[in-house]
PASE-140948 format. One record per residue (C-alpha): residue in one letter; chain; x, y, z. Coordinates in nm, 2 decimals. Layout:
N
   resn   chain     east    north       up
      A       A        X        Y        Z
...
This chain:
363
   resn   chain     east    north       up
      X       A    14.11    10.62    12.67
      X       A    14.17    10.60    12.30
      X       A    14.05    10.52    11.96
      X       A    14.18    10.17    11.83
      X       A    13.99    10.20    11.52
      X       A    13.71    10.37    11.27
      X       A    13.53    10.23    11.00
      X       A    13.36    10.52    10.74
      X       A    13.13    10.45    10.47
      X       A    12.97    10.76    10.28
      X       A    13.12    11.01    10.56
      X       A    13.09    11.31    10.34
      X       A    13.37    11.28    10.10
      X       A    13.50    10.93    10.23
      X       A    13.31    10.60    10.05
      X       A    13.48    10.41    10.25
      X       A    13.80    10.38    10.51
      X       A    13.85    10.15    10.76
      X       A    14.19    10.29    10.99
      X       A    14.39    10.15    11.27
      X       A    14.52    10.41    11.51
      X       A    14.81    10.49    11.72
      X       A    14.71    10.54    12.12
      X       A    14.94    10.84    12.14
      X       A    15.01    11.03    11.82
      X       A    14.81    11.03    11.45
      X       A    14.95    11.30    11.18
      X       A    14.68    11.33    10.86
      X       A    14.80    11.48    10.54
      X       A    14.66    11.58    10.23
      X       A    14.59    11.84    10.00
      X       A    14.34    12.11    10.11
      X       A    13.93    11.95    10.05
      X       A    14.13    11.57     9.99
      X       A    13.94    11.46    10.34
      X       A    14.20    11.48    10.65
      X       A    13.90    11.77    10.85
      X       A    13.69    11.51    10.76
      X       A    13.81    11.23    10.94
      X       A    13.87    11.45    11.25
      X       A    13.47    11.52    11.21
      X       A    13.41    11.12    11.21
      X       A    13.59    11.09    11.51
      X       A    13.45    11.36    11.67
      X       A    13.12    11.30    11.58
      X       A    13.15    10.95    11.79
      X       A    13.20    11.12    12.06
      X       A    12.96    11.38    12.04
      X       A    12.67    11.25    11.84
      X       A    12.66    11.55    11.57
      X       A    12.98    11.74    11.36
      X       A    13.17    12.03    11.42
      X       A    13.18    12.15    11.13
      X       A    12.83    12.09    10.89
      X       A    12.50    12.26    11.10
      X       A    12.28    11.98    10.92
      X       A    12.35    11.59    10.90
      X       A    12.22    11.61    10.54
      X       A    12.58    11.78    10.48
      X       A    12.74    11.46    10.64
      X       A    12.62    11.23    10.37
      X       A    12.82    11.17    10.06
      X       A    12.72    11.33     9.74
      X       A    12.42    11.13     9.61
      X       A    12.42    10.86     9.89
      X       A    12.10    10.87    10.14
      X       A    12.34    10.74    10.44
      X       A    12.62    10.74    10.66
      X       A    12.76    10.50    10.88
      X       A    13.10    10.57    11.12
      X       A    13.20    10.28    11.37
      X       A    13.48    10.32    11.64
      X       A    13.69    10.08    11.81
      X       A    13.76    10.25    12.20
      X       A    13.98    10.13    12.47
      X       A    13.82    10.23    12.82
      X       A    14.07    10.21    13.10
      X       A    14.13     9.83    12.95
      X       A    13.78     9.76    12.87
      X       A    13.64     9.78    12.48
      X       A    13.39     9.98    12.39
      X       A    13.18     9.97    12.05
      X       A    13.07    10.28    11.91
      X       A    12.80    10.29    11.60
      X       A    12.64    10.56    11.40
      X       A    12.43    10.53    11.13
      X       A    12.31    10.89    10.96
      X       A    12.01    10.96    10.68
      X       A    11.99    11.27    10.46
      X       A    11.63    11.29    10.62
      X       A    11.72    11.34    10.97
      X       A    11.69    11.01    11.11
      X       A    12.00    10.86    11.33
      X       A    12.11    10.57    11.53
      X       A    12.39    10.59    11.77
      X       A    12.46    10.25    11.90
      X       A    12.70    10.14    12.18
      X       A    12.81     9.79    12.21
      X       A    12.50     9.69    12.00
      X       A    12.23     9.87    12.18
      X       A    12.10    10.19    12.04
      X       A    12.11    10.47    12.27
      X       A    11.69    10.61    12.33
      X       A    11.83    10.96    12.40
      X       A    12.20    11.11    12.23
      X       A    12.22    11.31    12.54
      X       A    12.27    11.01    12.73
      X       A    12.64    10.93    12.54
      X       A    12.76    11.27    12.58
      X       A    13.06    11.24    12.81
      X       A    13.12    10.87    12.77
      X       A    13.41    10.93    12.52
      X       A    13.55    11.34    12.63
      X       A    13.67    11.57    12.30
      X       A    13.85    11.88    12.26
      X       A    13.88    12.03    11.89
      X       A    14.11    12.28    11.78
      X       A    14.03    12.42    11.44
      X       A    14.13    12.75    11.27
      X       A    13.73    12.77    11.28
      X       A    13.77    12.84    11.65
      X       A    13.82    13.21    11.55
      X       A    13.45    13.26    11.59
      X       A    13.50    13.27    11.96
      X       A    13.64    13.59    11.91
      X       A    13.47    13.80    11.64
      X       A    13.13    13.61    11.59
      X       A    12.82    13.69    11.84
      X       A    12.74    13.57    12.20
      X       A    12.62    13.28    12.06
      X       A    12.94    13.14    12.00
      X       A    13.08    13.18    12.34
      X       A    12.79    13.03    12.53
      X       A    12.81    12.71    12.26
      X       A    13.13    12.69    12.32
      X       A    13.03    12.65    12.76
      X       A    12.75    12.44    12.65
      X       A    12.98    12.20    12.50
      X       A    13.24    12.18    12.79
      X       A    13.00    12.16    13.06
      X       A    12.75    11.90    12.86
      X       A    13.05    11.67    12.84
      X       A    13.11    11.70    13.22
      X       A    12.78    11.77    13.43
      X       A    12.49    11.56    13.32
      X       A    12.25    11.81    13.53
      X       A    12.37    12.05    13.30
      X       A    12.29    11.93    13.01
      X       A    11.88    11.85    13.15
      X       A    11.85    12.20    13.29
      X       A    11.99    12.38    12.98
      X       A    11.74    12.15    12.74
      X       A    11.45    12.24    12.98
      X       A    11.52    12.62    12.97
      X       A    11.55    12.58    12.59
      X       A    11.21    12.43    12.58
      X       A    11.04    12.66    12.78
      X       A    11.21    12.98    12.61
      X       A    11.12    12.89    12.29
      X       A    10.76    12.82    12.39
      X       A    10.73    13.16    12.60
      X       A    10.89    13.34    12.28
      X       A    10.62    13.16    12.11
      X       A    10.32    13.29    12.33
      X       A    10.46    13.62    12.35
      X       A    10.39    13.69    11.95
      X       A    10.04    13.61    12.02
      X       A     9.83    13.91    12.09
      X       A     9.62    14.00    12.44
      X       A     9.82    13.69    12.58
      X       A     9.70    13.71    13.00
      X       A    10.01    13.77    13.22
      X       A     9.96    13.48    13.43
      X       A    10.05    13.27    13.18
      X       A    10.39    13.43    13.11
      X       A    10.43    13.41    13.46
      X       A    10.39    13.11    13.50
      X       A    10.62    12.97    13.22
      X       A    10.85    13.22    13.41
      X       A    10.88    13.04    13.72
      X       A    10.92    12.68    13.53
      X       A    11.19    12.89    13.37
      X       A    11.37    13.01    13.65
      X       A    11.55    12.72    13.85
      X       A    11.69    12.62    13.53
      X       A    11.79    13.00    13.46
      X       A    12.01    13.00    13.74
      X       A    12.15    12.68    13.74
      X       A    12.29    12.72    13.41
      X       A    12.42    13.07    13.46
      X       A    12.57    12.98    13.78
      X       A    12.73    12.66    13.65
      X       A    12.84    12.92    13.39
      X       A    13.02    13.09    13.58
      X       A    13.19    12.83    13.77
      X       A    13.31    12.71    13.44
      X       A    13.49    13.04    13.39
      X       A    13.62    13.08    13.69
      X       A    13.74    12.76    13.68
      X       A    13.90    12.79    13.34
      X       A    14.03    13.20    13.35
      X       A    14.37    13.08    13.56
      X       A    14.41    12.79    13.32
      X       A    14.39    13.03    13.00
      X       A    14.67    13.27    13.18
      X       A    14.89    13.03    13.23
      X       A    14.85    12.84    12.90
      X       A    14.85    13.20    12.69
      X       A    15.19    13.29    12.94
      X       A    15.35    12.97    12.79
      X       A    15.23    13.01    12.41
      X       A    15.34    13.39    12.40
      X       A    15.63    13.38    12.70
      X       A    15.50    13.54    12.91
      X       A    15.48    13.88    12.70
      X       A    15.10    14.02    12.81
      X       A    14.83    13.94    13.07
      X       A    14.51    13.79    12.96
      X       A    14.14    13.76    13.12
      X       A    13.80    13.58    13.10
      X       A    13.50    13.76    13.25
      X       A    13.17    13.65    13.23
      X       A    12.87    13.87    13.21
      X       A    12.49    13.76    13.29
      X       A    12.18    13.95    13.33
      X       A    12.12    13.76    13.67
      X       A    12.38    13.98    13.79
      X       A    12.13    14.20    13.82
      X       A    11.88    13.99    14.01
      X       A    11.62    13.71    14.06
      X       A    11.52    13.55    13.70
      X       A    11.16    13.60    13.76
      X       A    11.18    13.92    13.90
      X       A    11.39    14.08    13.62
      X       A    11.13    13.92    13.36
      X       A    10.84    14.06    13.54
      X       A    10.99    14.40    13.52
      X       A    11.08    14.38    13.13
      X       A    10.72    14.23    13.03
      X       A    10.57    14.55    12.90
      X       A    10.90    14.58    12.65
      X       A    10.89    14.21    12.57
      X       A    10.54    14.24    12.47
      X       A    10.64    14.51    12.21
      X       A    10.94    14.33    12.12
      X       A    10.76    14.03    12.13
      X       A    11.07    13.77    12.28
      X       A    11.17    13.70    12.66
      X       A    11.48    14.00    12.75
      X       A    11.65    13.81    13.01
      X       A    11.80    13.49    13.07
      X       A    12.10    13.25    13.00
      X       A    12.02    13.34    12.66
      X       A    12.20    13.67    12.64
      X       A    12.46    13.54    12.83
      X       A    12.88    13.60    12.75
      X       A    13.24    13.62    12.81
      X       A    13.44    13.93    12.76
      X       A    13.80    13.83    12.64
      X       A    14.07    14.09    12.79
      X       A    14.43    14.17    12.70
      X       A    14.58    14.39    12.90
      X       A    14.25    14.47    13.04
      X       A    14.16    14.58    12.64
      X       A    13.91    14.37    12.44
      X       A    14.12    14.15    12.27
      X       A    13.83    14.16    11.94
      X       A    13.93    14.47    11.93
      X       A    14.31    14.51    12.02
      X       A    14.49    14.22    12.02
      X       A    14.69    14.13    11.71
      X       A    14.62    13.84    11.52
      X       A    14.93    13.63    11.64
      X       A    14.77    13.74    12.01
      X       A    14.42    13.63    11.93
      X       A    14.56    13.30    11.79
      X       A    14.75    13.26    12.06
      X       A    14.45    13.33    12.29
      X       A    14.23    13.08    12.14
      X       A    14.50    12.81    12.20
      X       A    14.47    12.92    12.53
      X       A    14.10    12.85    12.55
      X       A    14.14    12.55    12.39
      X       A    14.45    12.42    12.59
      X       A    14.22    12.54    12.93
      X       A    13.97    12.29    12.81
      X       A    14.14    12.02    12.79
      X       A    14.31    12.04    13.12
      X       A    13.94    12.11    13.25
      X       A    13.80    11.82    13.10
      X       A    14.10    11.56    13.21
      X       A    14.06    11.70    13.58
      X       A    13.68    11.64    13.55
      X       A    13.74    11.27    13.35
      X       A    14.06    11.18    13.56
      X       A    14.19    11.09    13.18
      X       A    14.26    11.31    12.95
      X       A    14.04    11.34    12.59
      X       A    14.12    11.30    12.27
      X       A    14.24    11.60    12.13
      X       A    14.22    11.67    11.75
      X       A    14.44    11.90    11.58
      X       A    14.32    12.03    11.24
      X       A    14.54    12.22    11.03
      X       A    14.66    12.45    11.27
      X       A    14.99    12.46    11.13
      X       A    14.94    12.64    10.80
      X       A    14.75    12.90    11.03
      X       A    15.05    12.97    11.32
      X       A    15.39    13.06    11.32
      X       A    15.72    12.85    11.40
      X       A    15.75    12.97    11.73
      X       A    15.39    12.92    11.85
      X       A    15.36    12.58    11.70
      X       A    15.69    12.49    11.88
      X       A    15.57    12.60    12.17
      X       A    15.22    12.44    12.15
      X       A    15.38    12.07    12.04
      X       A    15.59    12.12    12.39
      X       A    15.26    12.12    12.55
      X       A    15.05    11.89    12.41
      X       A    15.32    11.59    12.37
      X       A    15.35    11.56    12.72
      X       A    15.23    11.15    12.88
      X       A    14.91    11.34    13.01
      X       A    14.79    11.47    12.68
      X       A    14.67    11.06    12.58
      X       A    14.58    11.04    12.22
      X       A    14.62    11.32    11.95
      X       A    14.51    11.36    11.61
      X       A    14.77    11.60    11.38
      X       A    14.55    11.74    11.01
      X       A    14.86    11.95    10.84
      X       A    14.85    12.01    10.41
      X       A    15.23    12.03    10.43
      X       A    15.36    11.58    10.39
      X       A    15.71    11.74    10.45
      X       A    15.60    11.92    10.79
      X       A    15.42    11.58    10.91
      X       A    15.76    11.40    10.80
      X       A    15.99    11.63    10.99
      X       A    15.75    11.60    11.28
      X       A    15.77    11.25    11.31
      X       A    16.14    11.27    11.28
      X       A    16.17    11.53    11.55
      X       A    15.94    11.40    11.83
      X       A    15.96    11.07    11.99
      X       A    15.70    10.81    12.12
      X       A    15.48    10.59    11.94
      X       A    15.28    10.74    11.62
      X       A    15.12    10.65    11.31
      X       A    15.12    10.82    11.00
      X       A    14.81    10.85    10.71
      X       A    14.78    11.07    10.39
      X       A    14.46    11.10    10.19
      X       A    14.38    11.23     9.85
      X       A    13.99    11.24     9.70
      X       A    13.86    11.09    10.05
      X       A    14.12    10.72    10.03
      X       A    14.32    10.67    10.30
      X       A    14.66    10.48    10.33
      X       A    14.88    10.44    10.60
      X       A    15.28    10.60    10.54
């Protein structure tokens, strides 16, 4: 699988760019702000229906324009597949595929798999819980569509119990009962959870061994509050201190990993090149996760890592991810002469772009 081509018009600071791509290799350069992070947000907002980077899809729309549009060309396993995407400054959006728009977004998610890799991934580290179980969310909403029902449902129901629980002399039952609609979507997505960790914690050792030869030991761990037992049970014993703090206590919600090194938290004491290192890891973990779950391997985007990683760890990450099961890769880097002596150094098919003030043009 791979993108043949994308068409942009008002994509943030792109009027318009219409690009033809490699199937193995893309490098992007430009000046810091001149648009490369952008077009890595185009492409992966095909696959996933929203960007990686801007919380609101009024931030996707060019200055003083009211809409978006990105179109991408895909080849399937030898079929063609038409992706469309039309976004407003209001809200409204249409995600089209092959000509037919889509009646829920959930229902694309996984057609076309992703992994980014962004110097913004350091949030996995130092930024709450929320971060961590996002970054689950996405994985697992990309490869088990029973996931991605049960997770919405629990969402729903949360927000609504949070809702009754502000209102004053509220009868029990009724948090009871949302409770038990609550919990068989509780457990399935803490259980598929931890699966996901346990499927990815070998993966992140062996790919952090590789980045940092082999100098520390690494871990994953996942905590939940269902540790501690039944869903319903553990609400019905926190209800007299959710009333006074007037949210639900337990769930998937509060929900997280613990990153180790050397059994220490790595937040805490691992060194930067470590944590960097670590995060490559995770990322590296997904991908490998995702390809055994697709049986092809996603597009992986690259954005300006280079200016954030040493010599030795970007050597050793480009002797990863150019192997023939890695497919199609997009390379972001501020440095032309690092793209050119990258192109120089490593074989196989590639294309080359540069971009200043949002305008493409192939090198």
């Amino acid at each position: 699988m791979y993108l043949k081509s994308i068409i942009l018009q008002n994509f943030k600071n792109i009027a318009a760019a219409s690009l033809e791509f490699s199937p193995k290799i893309n490098y992007i350069s430009g000046n810091n702000g001149a648009g490369k992070t952008n077009l890595l947000d185009a492409v992966y907002y095909l696959s996933m229906t929203k960007s990686f980077f801007s919380s609101s899809d009024r931030y996707v729309c060019k200055f003083d324009t009211d809409e978006a549009q990105i179109g991408g060309v895909y080849d399937v396993g030898g079929m063609e597949e038409r992706i469309g995407v039309s976004i407003r400054r209001n809200g409204a959006k249409i995600v089209r595929r092959n000509g037919r728009n889509y009646e829920r977004f959930s229902d694309h998610i996984g057609l076309l798999p992703i992994v980014m890799v962004s110097p913004a991934d350091s949030s996995l580290i130092h930024d709450s819980g929320d971060e961590r179980r996002k970054y689950l969310n996405f994985i697992l909403s990309q490869t088990d569509r029973a996931y991605l029902r049960h997770i919405q449902t629990y969402t729903h129901l949360l927000i609504r119990r949070n809702r009754l629980l502000k209102e004053d002399l509220l009868p029990d039952v009724l948090l009871d009962t949302i409770a038990e609609q609550m919990a068989p979507h509780a457990h399935y997505v803490s259980d598929a959870r931890r699966e996901l960790c346990n499927s990815l914690d070998p993966l992140v050792r062996e790919y952090y061994s590789r980045l940092s030869a082999g100098r520390e030991e690494v871990q994953i761990r996942y905590r939940t509050d269902l540790d501690n037992g039944d869903f319903s049970e553990l609400l019905l014993q926190d209800q007299e201190k959710e009333r006074i703090l007037k949210y639900t206590t337990v769930g998937p919600q509060r929900d997280d990993m613990t990153f180790l090194i050397e059994d220490h938290p790595i937040r805490n004491c691992g060194s930067q090149g470590q944590q960097k290192s670590f995060l490559l890891a995770m990322k590296l973990a997904q991908f490998s996760f995702m390809r055994r779950i697709y049986s092809k391997p996603p597009i992986l985007l690259l954005d300006d890592l280079f200016d954030k990683l040493d010599m030795e760890r970007v050597e050793s990450l480009l002797k990863i991810v150019l192997k023939d099961d890695f497919g199609q890769i997009f390379i972001s880097d501020s440095n032309k002469v690092r793209i050119e002596r990258l192109m120089e150094s490593l074989q196989g098919e590639s294309r080359s772009f540069e971009v200043e003030n949002g305008v493409f043009r192939s090198l």
